[in-house]
C-alpha positions in Angstrom: 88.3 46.8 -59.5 91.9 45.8 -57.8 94.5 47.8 -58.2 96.7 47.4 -61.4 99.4 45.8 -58.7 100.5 42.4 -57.2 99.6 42.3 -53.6 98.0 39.0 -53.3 99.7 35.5 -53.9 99.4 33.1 -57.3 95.5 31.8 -58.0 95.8 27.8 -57.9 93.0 26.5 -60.1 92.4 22.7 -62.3 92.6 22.7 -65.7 88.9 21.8 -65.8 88.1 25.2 -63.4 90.3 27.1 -65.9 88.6 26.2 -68.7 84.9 26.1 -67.8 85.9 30.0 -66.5 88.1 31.4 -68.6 86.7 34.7 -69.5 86.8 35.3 -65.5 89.9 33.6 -64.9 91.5 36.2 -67.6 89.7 39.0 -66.1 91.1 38.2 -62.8 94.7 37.8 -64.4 94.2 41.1 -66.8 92.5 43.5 -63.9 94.4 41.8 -60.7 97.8 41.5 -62.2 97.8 38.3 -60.5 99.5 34.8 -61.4 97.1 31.8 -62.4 98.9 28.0 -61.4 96.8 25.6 -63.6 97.2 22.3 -61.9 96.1 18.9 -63.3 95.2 16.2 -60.9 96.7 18.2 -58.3 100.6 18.6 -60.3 101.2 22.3 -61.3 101.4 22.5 -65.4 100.8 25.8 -66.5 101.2 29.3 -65.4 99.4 32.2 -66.9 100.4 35.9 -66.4 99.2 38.9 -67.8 100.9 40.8 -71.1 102.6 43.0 -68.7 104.5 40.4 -66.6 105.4 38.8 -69.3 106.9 41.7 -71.0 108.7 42.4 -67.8 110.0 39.2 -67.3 111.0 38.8 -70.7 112.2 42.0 -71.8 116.0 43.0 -71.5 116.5 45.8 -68.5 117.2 49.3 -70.0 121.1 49.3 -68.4 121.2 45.6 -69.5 120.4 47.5 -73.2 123.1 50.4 -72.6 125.9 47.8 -71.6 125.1 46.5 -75.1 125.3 49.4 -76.9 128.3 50.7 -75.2 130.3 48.0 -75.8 129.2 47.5 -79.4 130.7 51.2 -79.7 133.7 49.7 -78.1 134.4 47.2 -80.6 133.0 49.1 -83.0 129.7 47.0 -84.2 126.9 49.8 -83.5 127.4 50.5 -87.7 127.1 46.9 -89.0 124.5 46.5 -91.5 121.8 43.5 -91.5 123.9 41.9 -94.2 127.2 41.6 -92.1 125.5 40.6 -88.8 124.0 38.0 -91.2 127.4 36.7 -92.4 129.1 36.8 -88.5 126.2 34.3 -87.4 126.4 32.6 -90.5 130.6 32.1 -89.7 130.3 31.6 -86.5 127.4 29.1 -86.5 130.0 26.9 -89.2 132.7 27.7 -87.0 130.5 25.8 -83.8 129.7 23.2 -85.8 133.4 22.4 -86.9 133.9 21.5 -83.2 
């Protein structure tokens, strides 16, 4: 199989392609690491990536995570419990729509 990295480009494929393949198509996108661009009469719609790039794309950076935690030791918010982070949305969410 292909190596578990991008080297190649996105795979451009109609919506009717994807579908009639899409045991291969996800194979391709699982194994190859590689983007799928579902177009529909010829206009891009869809993308579909694998678990990975998705986590990666969508999960915070781990210095992104440490600013956050240093600064909630800052202001001192690292101890709050679920109940009190509840009730600073809840005020601050009233507070927005007072505007």
């Amino acid at each position: 199989m292909a190596p578990m990295h991008k080297k190649a480009g996105p795979i451009v494929i109609s919506a009717s392609n994807a579908r009639a393949n899409f045991g291969k198509v996800l194979r391709q996108v699982e194994e190859e690491r590689r983007l799928l661009v579902i177009e529909k009469r010829g206009i891009p719609i869809a993308v579909l990536l694998s678990i990975h790039d998705y986590v990666r794309l969508t999960a915070p950076e781990v210095e992104a995570l440490k600013a956050i935690g240093q600064k909630a030791q800052q202001n001192r918010t690292c101890n709050l419990t679920a109940r009190q982070i509840d009730k600073v949305i809840k005020t601050t969410r009233a507070q927005r729509k007072r505007r």
